[in-house]
C-alpha positions as CSV (number, residue, x, y, z in Angstrom):
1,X,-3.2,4.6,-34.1
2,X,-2.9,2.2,-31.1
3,X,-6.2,0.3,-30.3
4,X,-7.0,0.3,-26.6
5,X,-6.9,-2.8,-24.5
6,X,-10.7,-3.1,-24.5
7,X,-10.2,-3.7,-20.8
8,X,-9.3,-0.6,-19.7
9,X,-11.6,1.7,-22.5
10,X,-13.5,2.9,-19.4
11,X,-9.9,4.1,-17.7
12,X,-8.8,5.7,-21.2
13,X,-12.0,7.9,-21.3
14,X,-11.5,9.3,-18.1
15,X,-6.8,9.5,-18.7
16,X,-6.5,9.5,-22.3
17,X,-4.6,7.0,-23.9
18,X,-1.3,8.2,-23.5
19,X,-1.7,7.9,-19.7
20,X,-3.2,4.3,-20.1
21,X,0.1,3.4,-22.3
22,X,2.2,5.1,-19.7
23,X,0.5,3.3,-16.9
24,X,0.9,0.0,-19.3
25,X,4.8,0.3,-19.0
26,X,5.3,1.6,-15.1
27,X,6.4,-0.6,-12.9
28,X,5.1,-0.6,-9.1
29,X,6.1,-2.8,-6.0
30,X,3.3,-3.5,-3.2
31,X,4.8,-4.7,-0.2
32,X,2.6,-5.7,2.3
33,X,-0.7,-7.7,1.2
34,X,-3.3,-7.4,3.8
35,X,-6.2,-5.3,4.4
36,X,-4.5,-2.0,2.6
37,X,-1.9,-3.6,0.0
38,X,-4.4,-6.1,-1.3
39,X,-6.9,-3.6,-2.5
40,X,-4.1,-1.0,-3.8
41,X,-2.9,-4.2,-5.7
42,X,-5.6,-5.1,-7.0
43,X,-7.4,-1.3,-8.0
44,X,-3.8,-0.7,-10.2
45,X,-4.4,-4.2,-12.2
46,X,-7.6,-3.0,-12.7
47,X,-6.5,0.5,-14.2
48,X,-3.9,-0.9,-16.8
49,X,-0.8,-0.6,-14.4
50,X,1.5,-3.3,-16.9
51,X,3.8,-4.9,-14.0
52,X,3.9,-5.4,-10.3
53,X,5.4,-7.0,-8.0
54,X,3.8,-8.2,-5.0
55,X,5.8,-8.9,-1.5
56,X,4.0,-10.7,2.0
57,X,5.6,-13.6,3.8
58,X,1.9,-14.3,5.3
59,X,-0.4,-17.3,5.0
60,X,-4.5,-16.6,4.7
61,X,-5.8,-17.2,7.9
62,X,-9.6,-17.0,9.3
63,X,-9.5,-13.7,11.0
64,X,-8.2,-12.2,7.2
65,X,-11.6,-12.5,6.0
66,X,-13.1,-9.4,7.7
67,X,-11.0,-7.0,5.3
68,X,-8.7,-8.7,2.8
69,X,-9.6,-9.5,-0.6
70,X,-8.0,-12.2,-1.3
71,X,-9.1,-14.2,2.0
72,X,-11.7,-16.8,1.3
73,X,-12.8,-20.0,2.9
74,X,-10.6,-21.7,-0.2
75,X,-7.8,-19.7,0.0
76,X,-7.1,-20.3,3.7
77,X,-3.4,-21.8,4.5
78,X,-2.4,-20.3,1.5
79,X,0.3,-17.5,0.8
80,X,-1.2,-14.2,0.3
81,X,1.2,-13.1,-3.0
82,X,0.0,-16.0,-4.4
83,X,-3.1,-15.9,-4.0
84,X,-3.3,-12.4,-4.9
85,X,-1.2,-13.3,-8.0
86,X,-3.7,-16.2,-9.2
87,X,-6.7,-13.2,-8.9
88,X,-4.7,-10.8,-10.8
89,X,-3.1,-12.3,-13.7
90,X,-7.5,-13.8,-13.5
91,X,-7.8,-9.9,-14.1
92,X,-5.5,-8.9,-16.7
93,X,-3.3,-12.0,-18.4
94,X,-1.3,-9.7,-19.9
95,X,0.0,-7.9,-16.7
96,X,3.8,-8.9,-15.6
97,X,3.3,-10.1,-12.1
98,X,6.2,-11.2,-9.6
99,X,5.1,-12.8,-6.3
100,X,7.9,-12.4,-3.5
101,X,7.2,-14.8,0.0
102,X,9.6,-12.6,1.9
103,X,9.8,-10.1,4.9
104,X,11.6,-6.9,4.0
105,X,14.4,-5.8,5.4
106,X,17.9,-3.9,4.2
107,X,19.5,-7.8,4.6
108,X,17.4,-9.2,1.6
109,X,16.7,-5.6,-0.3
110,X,18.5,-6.7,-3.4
111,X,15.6,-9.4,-3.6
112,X,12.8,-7.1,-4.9
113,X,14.5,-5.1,-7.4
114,X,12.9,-2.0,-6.2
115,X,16.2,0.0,-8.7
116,X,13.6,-1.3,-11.6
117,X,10.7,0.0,-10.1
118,X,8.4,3.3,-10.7
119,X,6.7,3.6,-7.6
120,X,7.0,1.7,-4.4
121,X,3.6,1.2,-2.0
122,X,4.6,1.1,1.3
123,X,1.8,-1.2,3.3
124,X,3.5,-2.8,5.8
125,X,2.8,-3.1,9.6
126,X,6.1,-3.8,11.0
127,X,7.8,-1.1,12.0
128,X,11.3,-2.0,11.3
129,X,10.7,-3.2,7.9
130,X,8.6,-0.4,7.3
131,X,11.8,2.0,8.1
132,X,13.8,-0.6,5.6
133,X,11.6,0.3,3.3
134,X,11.4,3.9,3.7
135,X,15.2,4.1,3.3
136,X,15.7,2.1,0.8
137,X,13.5,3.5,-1.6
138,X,14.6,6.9,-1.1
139,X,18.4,5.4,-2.1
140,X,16.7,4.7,-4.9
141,X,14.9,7.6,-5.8
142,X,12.2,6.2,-6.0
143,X,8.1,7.7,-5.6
144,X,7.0,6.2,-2.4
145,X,3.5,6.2,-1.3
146,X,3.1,4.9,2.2
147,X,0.1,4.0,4.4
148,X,-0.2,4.0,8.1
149,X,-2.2,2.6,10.5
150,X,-5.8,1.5,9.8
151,X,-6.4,-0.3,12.7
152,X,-9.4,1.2,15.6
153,X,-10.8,2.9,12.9
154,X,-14.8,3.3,11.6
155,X,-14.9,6.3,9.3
156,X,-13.1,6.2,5.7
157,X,-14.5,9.7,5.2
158,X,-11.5,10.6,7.8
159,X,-8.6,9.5,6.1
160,X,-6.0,11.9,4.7
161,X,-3.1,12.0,2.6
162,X,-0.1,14.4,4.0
163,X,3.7,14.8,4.1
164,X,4.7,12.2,6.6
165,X,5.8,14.9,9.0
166,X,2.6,16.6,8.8
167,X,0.7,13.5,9.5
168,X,-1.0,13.5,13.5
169,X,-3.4,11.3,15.4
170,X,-2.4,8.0,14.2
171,X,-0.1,6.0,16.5
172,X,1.6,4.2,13.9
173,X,2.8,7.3,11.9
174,X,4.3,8.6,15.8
175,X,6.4,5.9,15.5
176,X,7.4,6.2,12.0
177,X,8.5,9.8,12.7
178,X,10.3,8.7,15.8
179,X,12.1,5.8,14.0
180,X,13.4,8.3,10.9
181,X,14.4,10.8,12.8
182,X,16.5,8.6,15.0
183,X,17.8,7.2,11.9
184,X,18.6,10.8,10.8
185,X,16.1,10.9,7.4
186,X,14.7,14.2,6.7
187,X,13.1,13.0,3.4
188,X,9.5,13.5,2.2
189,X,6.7,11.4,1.5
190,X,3.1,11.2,0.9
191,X,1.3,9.0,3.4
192,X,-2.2,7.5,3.7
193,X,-3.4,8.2,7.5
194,X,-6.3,8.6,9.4
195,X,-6.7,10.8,12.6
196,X,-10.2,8.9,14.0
197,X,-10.4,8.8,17.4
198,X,-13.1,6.1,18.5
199,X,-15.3,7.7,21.1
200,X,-14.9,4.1,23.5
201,X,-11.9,2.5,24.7
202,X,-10.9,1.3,21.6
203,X,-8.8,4.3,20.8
204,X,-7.0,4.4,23.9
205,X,-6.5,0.6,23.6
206,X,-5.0,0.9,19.9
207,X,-2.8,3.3,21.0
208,X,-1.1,1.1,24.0
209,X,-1.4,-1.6,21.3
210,X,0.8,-0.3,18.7
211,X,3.2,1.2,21.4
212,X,4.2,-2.1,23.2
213,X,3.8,-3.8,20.1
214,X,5.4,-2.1,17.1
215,X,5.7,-5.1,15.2
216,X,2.5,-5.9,14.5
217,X,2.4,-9.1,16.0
218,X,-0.8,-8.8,18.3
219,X,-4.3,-8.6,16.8
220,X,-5.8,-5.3,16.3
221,X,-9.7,-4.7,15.3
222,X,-10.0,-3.2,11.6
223,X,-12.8,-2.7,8.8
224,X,-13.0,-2.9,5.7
225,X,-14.5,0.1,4.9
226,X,-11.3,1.7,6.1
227,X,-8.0,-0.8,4.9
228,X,-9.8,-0.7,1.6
229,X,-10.4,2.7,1.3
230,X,-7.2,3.3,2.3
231,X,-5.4,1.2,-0.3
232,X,-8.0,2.4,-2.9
233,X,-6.0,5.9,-2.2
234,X,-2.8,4.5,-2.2
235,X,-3.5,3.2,-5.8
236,X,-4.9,6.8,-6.7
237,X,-2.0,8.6,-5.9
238,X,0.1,6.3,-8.3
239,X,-2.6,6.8,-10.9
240,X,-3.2,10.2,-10.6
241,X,1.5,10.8,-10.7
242,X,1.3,9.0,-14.0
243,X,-1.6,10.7,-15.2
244,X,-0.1,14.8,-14.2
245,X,-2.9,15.2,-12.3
246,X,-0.6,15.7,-8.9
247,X,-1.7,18.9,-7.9
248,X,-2.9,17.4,-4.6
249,X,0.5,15.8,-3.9
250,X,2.3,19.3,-4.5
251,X,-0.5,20.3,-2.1
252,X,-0.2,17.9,0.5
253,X,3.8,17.9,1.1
């Protein structure tokens, strides 16, 4: 009889211990480590998930600190996978964990290995390696859970999960539909989303934001309450594939 890792004997009372051993041999990618990834990466360590791989180009900086967990005053100026990879392995010693300093893209896919993966979380903010990523997981085969855009929201009570082409009132997922279909990808995929509208300016303002900026390069106002939650989901939906508890998913696509 296998004796549970006495770290996870809360997660096995709730899955059973085959799910924990099947969770202790899946494999999951996390690209993108800010406000969402960070927490997804961090809530899988901390349910017995064996290896991960963890993928940001990004240094900490001061304005991380609102909403990312691995942003401290001490970690400022440093890469976020490492950073994130110091905390984790702090977590479990015994999970595999690969830290990638890298922005995605179809030119460097063959980096990341994502052919030996189980399940590839999609948090990134750049739209074009966001598409990449889309793609070439589905070349793959692989499960994909992606989230969209966090940013101008207040209310993690709002957030859904839905096939990508169901998903509405988020201006980042617009342009993810847009971008596929001129790309000519009729695939499906759960995605993380929220449909908040803001009652101020704010709403309207996110929305021009992410239009003339679909790269994520200008600042946009986020809470923590929300990037966490979302990733927190993100991590869920991995956890609740391994465990056959995906009625939702069937649900939701």
């Amino acid at each position: 009889m296998n004796t549970v890792n006495p770290l996870f004997q809360r997660t096995s009372l709730l899955t059973g211990p085959k799910t924990l051993e099947t969770m202790e041999k899946s494999r999951v990618i996390v690209f993108g480590l800010g406000g969402v990834g960070g927490w997804a990466a961090e809530a899988l360590v901390r349910s017995g998930i064996g290896s991960i791989s963890l993928v940001d180009f990004d240094t900490v900086c001061s304005s991380n600190t609102n909403r990312q967990i691995q942003a401290l005053n001490s970690t400022i100026g440093r890469f976020k996978a490492d950073v994130l990879e110091e905390r984790l392995k702090d977590i479990n010693p015994s999970c595999k964990i690969r830290s990638f300093k890298q922005i995605f893209s179809k030119n460097n896919s063959d980096l990341f290995n994502i052919n030996e993966a189980d399940y590839v979380i999609d948090a990134i903010d750049m739209i074009t390696s966001k598409l990449d990523l889309i793609e070439t997981a589905f070349s793959f085969g692989k499960r994909l859970f992606s989230s969209m855009g966090m940013a101008f929201k207040l209310d993690p009570t709002q957030i859904k999960v839905a096939d990508i082409w169901k998903s509405s009132g988020c201006p980042l997922a617009r342009l993810v539909r847009q971008g596929l279909k001129k790309r000519g990808f009729t695939g499906h995929f759960p995605v993380v989303f929220s449909p908040e509208k803001l009652p101020t300016r704010a709403n309207d303002e996110a929305a021009g934001v992410v239009e003339l900026h679909p790269e994520g390069k200008t600042p946009l106002g986020s809470a923590v309450p929300v990037t966490a939650t979302a990733g927190m989901i993100l991590a869920s939906l991995v956890i609740r594939d391994i465990h056959g508890h995906n009625t939702f998913l069937k649900e939701s696509l």
